[in-house]
N, C-alpha and C positions, 0 to 999 in steps of 0.2 A: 648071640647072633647080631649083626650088624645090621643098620637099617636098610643099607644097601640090598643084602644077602634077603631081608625082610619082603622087602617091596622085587627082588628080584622072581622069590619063590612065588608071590601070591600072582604075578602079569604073567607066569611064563605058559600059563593052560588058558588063559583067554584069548579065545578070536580076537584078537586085533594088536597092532601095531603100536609099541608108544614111543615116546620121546620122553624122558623125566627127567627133570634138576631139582632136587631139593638142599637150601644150603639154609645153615642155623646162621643168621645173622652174627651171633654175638661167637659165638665160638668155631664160626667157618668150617663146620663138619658140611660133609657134600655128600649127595645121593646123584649117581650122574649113569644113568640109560639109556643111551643111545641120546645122550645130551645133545650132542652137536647136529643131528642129522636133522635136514629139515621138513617142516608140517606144514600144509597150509595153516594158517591163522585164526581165519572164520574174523568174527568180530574180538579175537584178542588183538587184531592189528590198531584198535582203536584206542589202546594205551600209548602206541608211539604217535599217536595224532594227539592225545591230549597231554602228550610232553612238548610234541613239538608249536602248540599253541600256548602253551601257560610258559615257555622259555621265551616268546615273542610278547604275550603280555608283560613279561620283568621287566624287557628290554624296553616296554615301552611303546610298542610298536602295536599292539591292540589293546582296548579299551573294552573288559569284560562288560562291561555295563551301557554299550551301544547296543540298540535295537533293531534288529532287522525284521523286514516281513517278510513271511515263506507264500510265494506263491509257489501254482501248481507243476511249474518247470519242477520244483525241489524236491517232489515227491519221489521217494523211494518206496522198493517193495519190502518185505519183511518185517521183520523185529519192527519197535515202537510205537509213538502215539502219536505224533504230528503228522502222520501219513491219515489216521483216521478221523482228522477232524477238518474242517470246513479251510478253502484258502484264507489267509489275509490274517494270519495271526502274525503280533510282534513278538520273538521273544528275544529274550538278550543273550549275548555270546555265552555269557555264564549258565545263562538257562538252556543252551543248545550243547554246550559240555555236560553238565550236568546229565541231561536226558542220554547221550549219547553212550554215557556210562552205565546208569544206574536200571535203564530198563533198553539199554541196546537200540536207541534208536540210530536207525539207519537215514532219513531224513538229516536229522541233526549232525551225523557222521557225513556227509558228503554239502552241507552247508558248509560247516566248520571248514572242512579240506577244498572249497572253492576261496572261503576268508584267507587259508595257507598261502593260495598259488597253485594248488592242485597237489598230486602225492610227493613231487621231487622235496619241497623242502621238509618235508619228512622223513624222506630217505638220507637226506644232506643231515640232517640234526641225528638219525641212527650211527650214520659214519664216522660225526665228528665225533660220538660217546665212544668208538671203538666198538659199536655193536654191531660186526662185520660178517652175523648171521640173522640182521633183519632186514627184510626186503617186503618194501612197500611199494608198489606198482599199481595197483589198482582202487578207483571209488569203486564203492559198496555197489552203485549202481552198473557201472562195467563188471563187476564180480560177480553179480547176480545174473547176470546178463550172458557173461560168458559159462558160468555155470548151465545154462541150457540150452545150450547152443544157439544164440541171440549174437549175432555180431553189435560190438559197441556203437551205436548210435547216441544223438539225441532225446532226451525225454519226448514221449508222445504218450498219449492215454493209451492208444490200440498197444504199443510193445510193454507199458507198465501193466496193461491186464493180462497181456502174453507171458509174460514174467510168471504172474502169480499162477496162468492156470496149470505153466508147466510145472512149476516147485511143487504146486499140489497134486498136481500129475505123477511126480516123480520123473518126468522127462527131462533126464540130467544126462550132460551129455561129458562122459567119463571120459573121454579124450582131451576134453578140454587142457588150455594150459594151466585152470585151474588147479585140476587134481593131480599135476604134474611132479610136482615139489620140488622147486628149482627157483632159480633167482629171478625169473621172469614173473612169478604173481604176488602175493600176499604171504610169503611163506618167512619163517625163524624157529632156529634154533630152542629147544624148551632152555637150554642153558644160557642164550643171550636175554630171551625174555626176562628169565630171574635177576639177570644182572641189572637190569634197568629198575626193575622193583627195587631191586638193592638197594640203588641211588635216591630210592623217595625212602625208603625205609630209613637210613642215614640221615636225612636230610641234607643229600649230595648231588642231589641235582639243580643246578643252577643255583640255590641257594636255601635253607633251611625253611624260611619263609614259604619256598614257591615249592618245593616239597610239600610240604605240610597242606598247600591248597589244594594238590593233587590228592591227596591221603583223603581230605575229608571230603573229597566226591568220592572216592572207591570206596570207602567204609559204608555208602550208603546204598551198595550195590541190591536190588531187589532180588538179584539168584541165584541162589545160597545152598540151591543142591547138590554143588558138587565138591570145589574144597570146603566149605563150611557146613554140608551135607548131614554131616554125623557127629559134626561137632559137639559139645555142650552148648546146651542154653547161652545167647549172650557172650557167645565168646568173641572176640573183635576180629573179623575177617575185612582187607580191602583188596577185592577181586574184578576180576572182566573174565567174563566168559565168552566162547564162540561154538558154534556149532552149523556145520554147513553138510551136507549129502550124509555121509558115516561117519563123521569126523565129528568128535567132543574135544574142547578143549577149557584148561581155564586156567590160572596163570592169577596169582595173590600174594598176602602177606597174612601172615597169621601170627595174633599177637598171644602167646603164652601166660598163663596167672604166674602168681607169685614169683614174679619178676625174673621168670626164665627165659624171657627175652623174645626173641620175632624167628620164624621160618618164612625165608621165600619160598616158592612150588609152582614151577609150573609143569602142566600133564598135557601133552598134545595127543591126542590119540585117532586111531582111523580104524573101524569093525571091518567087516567083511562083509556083512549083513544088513540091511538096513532093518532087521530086529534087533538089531545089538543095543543094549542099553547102555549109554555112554555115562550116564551119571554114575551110576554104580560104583565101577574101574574107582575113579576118580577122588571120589568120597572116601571111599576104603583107604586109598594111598594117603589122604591127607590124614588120617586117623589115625593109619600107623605112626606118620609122623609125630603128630602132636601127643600118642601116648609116648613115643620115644624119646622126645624130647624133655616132655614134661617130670619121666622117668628117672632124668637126670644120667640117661646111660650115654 
């Protein structure tokens, strides 16, 4: 049986929706369900924010190792840890990717993308790759924001605690353009996302060097639940994960032993339920993968 046929058996009795690409780097075998159709993002959209910052440091154009201070304007709700600490911290561009990646901060996602220009030149750098299934429209903080029915404003203390009490309220407001899944919010393809990993996994984007700086922030991803989930011990995973209302998503590289080479994966998925356990799905499909491959079938 085919890995396809594998992963097609095991999603088709679960609640919920997916999106899956899985391709073997070295010998271009492909797992593609419902690849092209597109998902919101959640915080996988923060891989094409940290291509499209480390393709402006090559060029020269940022200096990872400049220091900014985060005042209180910068705060974001959710995910990370510069949201829960005192204003007036310096950290450097490096240090604000980094975090951005490794434990999701949201703060440090919407710094970074005011450094950009806002989302356009992120959108403009998806385009130029030919990744004509990812659409970046939204900061984190408008995303959050529209997620509970919060028209996009300014930062203010009163709408960042509104924010938080609705997300833990669960007062989400399912109309949004959010949970739309269209070229108006955060949303890509699981098969355009792989392809961009592709190009770090190669050391094809922008240049093997600036590859390789992206690699070693995603290798040090803290949430290892879902493609590295079930993995072995130690095995090398470089991932972004997102998850937003019912929606699990995560989107990596998985490096194979005995020199059977890398799988890209990415898994977009949306429950019905907000019991739905979205790590589960997610972990299983990369497992099947990595015994399939490792199997050498």
């Amino acid at each position: 049986m085919s890995l396809q046929q594998l992963i097609e058996s095991y999603v088709k009795d679960i609640e919920a929706d997916f999106g899956i690409y899985i391709k073997h780097v070295q010998k271009n075998e492909e797992v593609n369900i419902h690849g092209e159709k597109l998902f919101q993002t959640a915080s996988v959209m923060k891989l094409p924010v940290l291509a499209t910052l480390y393709e402006k440091v090559h060029q020269g154009e940022i200096n990872l190792h400049e220091r900014l201070q985060l005042t209180e304007q910068d705060y974001v709700p959710g995910s990370g840890l510069f949201q829960e600490m005192d204003y007036g911290l310096t950290p450097t561009i490096k240090d604000l990717a980094t975090m951005m990646i490794i434990v999701s901060d949201n703060l440090a996602t919407d710094k970074l993308l005011k450094i950009l220009g806002g989302v356009n030149p992120v959108q403009e750098t998806m385009d130029r790759l030919g990744l004509k299934n990812i659409y970046i429209k939204h900061s984190i903080w408008d995303l959050l924001s529209l997620s509970v029915g919060i028209p996009v404003q300014p930062y203010s203390a009163e709408i960042f605690a509104e924010i938080i009490r609705r997300l833990i309220d669960q007062e989400i407001d399912w109309d949004s353009i959010v949970y739309q899944h269209n070229k108006e919010s955060n949303d890509s393809s699981a098969k355009d996302m792989s392809l961009l990993l592709e190009m770090f996994a190669k050391g094809e984007f922008v240049s093997p060097t600036c590859s390789n700086e992206i690699l070693n922030i995603l290798f040090r991803q803290h949430y290892q639940q879902r493609i590295g989930g079930l993995l072995p011990r130690n095995t090398p995973v470089a991932n972004k994960t997102g998850s937003l209302g019912t929606m699990f998503n995560d989107a990596g590289i998985v490096y194979l032993p005995e020199e059977k080479g890398q799988y890209v994966i990415c898994v977009f998925s949306k429950g019905h339920t907000l019991e739905y356990d979205g790590n589960e799905p997610i972990a299983q499909i990369s497992k099947m993968a990595y015994e399939y491959f490792l199997d050498g079938r």
